[in-house]
C-alpha positions as CSV (number, residue, x, y, z in Angstrom):
1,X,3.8,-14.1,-10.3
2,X,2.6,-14.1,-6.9
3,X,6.1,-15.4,-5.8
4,X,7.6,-12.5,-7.6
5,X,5.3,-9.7,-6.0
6,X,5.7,-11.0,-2.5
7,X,9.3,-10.9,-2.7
8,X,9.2,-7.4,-3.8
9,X,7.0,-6.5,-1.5
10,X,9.4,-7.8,1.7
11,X,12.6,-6.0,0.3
12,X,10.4,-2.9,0.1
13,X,9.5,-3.7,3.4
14,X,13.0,-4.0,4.7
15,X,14.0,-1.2,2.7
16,X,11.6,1.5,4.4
17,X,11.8,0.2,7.8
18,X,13.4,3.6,10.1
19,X,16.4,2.4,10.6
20,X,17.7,0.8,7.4
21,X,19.9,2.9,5.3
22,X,21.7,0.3,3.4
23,X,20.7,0.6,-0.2
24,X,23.7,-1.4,-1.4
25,X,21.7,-4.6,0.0
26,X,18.6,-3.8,-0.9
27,X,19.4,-3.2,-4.3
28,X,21.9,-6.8,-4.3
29,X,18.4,-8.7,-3.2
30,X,16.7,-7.3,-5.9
31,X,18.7,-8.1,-8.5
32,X,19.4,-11.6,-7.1
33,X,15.2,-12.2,-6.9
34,X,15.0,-11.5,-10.2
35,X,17.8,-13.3,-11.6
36,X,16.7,-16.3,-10.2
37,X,13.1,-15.9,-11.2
38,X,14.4,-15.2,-14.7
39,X,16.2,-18.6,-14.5
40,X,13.6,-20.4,-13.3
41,X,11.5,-19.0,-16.5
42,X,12.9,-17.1,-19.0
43,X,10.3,-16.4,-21.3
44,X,8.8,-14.1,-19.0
45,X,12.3,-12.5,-17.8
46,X,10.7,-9.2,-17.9
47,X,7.8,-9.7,-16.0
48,X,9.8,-10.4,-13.0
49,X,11.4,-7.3,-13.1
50,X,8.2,-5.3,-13.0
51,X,6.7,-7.2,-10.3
52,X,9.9,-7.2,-8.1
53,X,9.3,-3.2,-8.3
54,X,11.6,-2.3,-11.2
């Protein structure tokens, strides 16, 4: 979990920084965190998502 909510935490960072309008990427890294999260452990798929910030 901790892994999850830090890298949340760094693409929100990224994401609200002044001069970083690309949401295209922002959006691509959090759907690849969480996919590989919910590979590493299935069970708890949708934990990721809501730690990630979704």
């Amino acid at each position: 979990m901790p892994l999850a909510l830090s890298l949340g935490l760094m693409i929100a960072l990224v994401d609200t920084s002044p001069c970083w309008d690309d949401t295209g990427i922002s959006a691509t890294a959090a759907f690849t965190s969480c996919g590989i999260l919910g590979a590493i452990h299935p069970a708890g798929a949708w934990q990721w998502s809501l730690a990630t910030g979704f």
